[in-house]
C-alpha positions as a printed Julia matrix, in Angstrom:
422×3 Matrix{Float64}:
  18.37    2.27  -14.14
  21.6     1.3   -12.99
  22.19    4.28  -11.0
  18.58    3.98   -9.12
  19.31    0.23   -8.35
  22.3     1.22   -6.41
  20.52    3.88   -4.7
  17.92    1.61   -3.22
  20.39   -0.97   -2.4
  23.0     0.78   -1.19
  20.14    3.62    0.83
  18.44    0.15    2.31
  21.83   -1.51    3.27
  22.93    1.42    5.11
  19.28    2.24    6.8
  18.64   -0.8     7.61
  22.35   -0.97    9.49
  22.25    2.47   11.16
  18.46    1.33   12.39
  19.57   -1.49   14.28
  22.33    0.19   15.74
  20.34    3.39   16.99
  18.0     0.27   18.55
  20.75   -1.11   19.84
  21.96    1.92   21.74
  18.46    2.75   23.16
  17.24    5.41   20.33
  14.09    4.89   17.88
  15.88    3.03   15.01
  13.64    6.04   12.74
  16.94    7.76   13.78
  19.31    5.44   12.52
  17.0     5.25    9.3
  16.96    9.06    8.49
  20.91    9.52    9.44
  21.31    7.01    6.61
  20.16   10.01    4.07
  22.37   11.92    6.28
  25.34   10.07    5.47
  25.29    9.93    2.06
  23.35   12.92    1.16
  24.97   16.77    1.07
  25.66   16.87    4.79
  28.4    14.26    4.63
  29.18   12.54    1.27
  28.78   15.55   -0.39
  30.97   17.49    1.23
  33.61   14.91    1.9
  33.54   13.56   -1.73
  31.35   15.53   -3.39
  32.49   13.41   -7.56
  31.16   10.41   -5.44
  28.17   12.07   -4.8
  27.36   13.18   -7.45
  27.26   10.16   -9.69
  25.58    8.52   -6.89
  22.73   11.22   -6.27
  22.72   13.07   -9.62
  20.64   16.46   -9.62
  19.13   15.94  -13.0
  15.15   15.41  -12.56
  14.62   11.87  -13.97
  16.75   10.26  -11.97
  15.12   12.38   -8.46
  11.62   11.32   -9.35
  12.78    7.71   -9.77
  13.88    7.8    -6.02
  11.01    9.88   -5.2
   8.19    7.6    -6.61
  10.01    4.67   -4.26
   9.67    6.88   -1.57
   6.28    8.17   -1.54
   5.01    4.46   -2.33
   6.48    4.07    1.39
   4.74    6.85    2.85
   1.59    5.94    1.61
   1.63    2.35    3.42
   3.55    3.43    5.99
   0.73    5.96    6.88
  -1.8     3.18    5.94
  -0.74    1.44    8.73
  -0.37    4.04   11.39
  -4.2     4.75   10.73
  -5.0     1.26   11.23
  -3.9     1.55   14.62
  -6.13    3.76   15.97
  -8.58    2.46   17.58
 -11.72    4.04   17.48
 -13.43    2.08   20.49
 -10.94    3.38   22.99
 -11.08    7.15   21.41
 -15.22    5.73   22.68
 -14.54    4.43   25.94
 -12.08    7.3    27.12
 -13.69   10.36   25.0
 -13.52   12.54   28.29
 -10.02   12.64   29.28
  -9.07   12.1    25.6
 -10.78   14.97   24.75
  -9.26   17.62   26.97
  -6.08   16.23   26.2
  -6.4    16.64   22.27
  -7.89   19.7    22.87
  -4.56   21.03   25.01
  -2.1    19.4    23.04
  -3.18   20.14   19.52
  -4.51   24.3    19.72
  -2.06   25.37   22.32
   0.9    24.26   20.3
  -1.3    24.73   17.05
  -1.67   28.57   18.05
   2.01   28.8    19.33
   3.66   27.61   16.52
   1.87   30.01   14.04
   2.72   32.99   15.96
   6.56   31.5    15.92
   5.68   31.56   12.17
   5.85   35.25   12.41
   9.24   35.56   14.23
  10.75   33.45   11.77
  13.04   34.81    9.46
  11.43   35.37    5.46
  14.33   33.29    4.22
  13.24   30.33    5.67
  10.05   30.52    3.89
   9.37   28.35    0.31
   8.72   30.09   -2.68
   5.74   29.0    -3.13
   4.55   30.02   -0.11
   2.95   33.04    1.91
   3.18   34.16    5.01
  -0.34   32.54    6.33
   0.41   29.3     4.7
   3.72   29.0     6.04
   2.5    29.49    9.38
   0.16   27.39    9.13
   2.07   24.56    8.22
   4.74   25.55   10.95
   1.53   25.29   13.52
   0.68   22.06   12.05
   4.24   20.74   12.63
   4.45   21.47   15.9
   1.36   20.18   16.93
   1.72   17.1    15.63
   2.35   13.73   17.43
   3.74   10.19   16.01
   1.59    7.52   16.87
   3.91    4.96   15.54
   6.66    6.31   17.62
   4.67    6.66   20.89
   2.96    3.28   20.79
   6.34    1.49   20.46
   7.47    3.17   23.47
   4.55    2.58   25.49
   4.79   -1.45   24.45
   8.19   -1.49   25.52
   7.95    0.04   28.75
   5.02   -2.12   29.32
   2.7     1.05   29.37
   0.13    0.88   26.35
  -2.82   -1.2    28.28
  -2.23    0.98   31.35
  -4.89    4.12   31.94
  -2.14    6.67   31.16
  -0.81    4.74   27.87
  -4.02    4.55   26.76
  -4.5     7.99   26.89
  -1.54    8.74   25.15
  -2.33    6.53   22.35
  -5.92    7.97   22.52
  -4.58   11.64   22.34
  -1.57   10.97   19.7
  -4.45    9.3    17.41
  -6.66   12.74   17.59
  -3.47   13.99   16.76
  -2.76   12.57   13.28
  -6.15   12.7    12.35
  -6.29   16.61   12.67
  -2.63   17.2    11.45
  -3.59   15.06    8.16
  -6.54   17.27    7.87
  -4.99   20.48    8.29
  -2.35   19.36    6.31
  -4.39   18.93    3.29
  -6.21   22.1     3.6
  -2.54   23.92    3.74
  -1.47   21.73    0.97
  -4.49   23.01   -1.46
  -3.41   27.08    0.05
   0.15   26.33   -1.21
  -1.26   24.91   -4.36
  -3.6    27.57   -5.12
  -2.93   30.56   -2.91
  -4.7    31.87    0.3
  -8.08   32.92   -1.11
 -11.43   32.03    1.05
 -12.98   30.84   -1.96
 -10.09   27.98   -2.14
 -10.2    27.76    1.82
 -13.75   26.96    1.18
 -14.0    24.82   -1.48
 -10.55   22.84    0.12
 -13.31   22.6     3.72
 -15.64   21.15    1.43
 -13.97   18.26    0.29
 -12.52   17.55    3.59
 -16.04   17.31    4.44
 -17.55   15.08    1.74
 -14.5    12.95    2.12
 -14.79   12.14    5.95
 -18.63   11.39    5.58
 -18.03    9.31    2.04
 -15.49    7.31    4.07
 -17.51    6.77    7.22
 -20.71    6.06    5.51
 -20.48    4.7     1.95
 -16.73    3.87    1.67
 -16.53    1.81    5.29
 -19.65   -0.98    4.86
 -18.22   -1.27    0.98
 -15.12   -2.06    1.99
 -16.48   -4.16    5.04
 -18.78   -6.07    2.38
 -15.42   -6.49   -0.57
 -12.86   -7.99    1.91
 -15.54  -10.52    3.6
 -16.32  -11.81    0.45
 -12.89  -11.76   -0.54
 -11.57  -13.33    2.66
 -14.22  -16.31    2.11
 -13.3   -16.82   -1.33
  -9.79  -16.19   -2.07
  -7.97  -16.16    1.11
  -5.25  -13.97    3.42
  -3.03  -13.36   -0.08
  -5.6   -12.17   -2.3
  -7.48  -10.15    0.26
  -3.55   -8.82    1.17
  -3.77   -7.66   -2.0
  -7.28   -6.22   -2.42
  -6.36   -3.63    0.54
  -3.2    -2.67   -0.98
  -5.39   -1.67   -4.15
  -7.67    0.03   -1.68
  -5.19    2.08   -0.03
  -3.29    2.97   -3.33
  -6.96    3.99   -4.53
  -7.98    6.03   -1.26
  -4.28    8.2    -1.94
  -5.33    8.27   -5.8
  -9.05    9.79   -4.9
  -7.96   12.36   -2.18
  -5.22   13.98   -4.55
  -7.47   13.9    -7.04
  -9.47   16.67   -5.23
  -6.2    18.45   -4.24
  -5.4    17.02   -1.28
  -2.9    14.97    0.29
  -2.62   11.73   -1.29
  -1.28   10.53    2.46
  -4.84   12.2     3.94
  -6.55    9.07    1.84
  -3.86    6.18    2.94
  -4.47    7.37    6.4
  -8.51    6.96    6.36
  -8.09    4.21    4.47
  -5.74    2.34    7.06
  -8.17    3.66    9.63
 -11.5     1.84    7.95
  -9.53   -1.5     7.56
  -8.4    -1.7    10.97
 -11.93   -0.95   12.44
 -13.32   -3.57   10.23
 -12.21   -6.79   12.9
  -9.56   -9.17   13.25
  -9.29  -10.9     9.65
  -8.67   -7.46    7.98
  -6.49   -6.44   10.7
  -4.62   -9.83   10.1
  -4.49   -9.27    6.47
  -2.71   -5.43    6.78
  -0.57   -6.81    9.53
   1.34   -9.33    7.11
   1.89   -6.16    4.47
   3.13   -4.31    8.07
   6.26   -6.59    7.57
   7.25   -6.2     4.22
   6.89   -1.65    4.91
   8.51   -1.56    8.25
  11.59   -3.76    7.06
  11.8    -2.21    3.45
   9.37    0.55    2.42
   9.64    2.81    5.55
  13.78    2.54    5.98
  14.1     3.65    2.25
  11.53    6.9     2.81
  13.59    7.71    6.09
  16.74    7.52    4.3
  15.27    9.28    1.28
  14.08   12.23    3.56
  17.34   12.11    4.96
  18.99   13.29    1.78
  17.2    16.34    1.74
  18.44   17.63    4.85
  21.82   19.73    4.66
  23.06   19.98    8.24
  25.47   22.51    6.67
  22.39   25.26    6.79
  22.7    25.11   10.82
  26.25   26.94   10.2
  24.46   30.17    9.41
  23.86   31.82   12.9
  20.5    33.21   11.58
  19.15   29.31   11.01
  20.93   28.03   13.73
  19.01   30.72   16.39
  15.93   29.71   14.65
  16.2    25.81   14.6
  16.94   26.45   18.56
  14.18   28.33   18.79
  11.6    26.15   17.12
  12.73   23.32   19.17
  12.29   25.17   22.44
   8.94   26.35   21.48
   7.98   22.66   19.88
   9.17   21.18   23.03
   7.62   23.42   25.61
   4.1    23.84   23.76
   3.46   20.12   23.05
   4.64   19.63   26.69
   1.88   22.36   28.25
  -0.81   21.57   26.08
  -0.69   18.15   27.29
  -0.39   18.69   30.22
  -2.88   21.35   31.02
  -5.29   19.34   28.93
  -4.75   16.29   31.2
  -5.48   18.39   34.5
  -8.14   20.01   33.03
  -9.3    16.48   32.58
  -8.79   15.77   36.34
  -5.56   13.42   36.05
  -3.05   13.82   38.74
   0.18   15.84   38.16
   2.29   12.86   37.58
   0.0    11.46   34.94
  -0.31   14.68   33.39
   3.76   15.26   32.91
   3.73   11.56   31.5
   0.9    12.5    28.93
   3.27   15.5    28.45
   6.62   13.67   27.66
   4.84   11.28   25.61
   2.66   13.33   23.15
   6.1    15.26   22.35
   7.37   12.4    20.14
   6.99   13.49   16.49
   9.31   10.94   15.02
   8.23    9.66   11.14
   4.62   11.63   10.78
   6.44   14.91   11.6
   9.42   13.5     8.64
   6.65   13.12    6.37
   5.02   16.36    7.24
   8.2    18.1     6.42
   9.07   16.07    3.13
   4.95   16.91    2.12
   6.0    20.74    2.93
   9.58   20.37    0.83
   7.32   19.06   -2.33
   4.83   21.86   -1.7
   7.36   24.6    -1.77
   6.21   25.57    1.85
   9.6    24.87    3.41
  13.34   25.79    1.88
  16.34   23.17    2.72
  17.13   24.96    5.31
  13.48   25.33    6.98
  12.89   21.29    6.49
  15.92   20.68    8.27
  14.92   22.26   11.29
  11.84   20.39   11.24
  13.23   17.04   10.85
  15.74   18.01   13.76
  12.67   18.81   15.7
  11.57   14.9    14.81
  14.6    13.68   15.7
  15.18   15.31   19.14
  11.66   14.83   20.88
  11.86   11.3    19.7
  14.46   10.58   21.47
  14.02   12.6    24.5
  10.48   11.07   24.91
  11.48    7.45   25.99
  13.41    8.29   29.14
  11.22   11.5    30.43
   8.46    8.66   30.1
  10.34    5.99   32.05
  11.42    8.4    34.63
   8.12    9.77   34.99
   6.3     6.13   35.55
   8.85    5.3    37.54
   7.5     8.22   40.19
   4.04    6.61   39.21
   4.8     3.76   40.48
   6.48    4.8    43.5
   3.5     6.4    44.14
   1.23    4.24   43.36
   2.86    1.88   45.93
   2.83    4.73   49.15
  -0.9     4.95   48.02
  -1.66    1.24   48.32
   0.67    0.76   51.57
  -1.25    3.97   52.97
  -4.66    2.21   52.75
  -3.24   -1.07   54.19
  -2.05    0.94   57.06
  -5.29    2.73   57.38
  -7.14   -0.35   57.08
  -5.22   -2.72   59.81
  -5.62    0.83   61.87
  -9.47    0.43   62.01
């Protein structure tokens, strides 16, 4: 106990600090978070004093799951809340354009990154994996986008109420939803092998899930928090959703799925419920981006070994992988965005923005590190991937509005010319 109490503190303290640096320096302070892992996992501490390290992160599996448990409490709100906001009006009110965007940037990079699967060497594969399921997975994580992420940026740069933020938003929403889908049905192929019975039976509950939760679990929930919200007030109805969403993770693993696949619906039902419950999760939002989420970054962090990019073989592939992330995120957005009649400059913002993975592609790689889908070495170059289109996003995005605006401007100075003309 004493050991795990210095963990937290001492994994919080420094996440917490490296966070608000990376903020201060103009990167996502998820960067600053997971580098706090960094620093005191194998990568760094480990190396440099390795007797420190040890006592501090011992290997033995009671002390791990300790850590772990703290962790995957975090990703379960922290996923809670990324579902609450979507919003499902706007995926309404925009369906067109959203549509042929999510259709580009999921299945081109979905497709892409499965046949990268196949180039990749065998070492880089878990053991309990196969080849199908790892590429699977691999097509999964690079078709992924971080709402979180995106939606911060597109606040800050004063972009998220404009057409082309909400796109984005619209788009990166899709996004998660399908990757937390997918992700489940890989999860129960890892669990139980590739067999199309499984495959089946795995589509199946995906199924009765998504209608249980739009039909019976949505006006239940609807009807508990009203009556709780009349009754009790903000802190017991604060409470009665984190029950709910604890529940909702409980009830999707039990059918073999991803207990993050249940926070996620969950998160989306409350925030589609009106203001009050959206209050309610928003005063939990506090307590899980200042403590919850820094301590799951920095947990995740530990896991990577930077040390694994010193073998040329990984070091060709991580390039690779971020190439090929990069590039196919990048054309499936924008193809989808012409396709949906946007103009080109629109189209390389939708781009740039869908390419931030950030925290749901961290969790996507811890999920494949617990399934035995990735190796050390394999979930490092994922979380590198995170890393690097997170922070490349935020400038290619102000860049690109930039040129928006500019052109925006000769457009409106071109009509005022042509109208004083006539």
């Amino acid at each position: 106990m004493l050991v795990f109490l210095i963990q937290i503190g001492l994994l919080l303290a420094v996440a917490v600090g490296l966070g608000r640096l990376a903020a201060r320096v103009g990167l996502p302070s998820v960067v600053g978070e997971l580098t706090a892992g960094v620093v005191l996992g194998p990568s760094l501490l480990g190396n440099l004093a390795p007797g420190a390290s040890q006592w501090l992160l011992p290997r033995n599996p009671e002390q791990l799951h300790l850590l772990g448990a703290v962790g995957q409490l975090g990703v379960i709100f922290l996923v809670a809340i990324t579902g609450a906001h979507i919003d499902l009006g706007l995926l309404k009110r925009k369906r067109r354009a959203i549509s042929w965007v999510s259709a580009g940037s999921v299945l081109l990079p979905l497709i892409i990154g499965f046949v990268l699967s196949l180039l990749l060497p065998d070492a880089l594969m878990g053991k309990a994996s196969d080849r199908l399921t790892f590429g699977l997975f691999m097509g999964v994580a690079v078709a992924v986008s971080a709402l979180p992420v995106i939606a911060k940026t597109l606040l800050d740069m004063g972009l998220l109420h404009r057409n082309v933020g909400q796109i984005i938003i619209g788009a990166a929403a899709v996004s998660d939803i399908i990757g937390w889908l997918l992700l489940s049905v890989v999860s129960a192929m890892a669990s139980s092998g590739f067999r199309i019975g499984v495959l089946m039976e795995s589509v199946g509950y995906l199924i009765l899930v998504l209608l249980t939760t739009a039909y019976v679990a949505r006006p239940l929930i609807g009807r508990l928090l009203r009556t709780v919200e009349r009754s009790s007030g903000r802190e017991v109805s604060l409470s009665a959703i984190a029950v709910l969403i604890v529940l909702a993770a409980a009830g999707t693993h039990a059918l073999g799925m991803e207990p993050v696949l249940g926070a996620f619906l969950c998160g989306i039902v409350v925030g589609s419920l009106g203001t009050e419950s959206r209050r309610s999760l928003d005063s939990m939002r506090a307590f899980v981006m200042a403590t919850l989420a820094p301590l799951f970054l920095a947990t995740a962090g530990l896991q990577v070994d930077l040390t694994a990019l010193g073998k040329p073989q990984v070091l060709i592939a991580a390039l690779v992988t971020l190439v090929v992330a990069i590039g196919a995120k990048f054309a499936g957005g924008y193809l989808g965005a012409r396709a949906g009649r946007l103009a080109h400059t629109e189209s390389v913002a939708i781009g740039a923005g869908l390419n931030a993975r950030g925290v749901v592609e961290i969790i996507l790689a811890s999920v494949g590190l617990q399934l035995g889908v990735l190796t050390t070495a394999s979930y490092t170059i994922v979380v590198l991937v995170a890393v690097v289109t997170s922070v490349m996003a935020p400038p290619i995005l102000r860049r690109t509005t930039r040129r928006m605006a500019k052109t925006e401007t000769e457009i409106a100075r071109e009509r005022e010319f042509m109208a004083q003309a006539q």
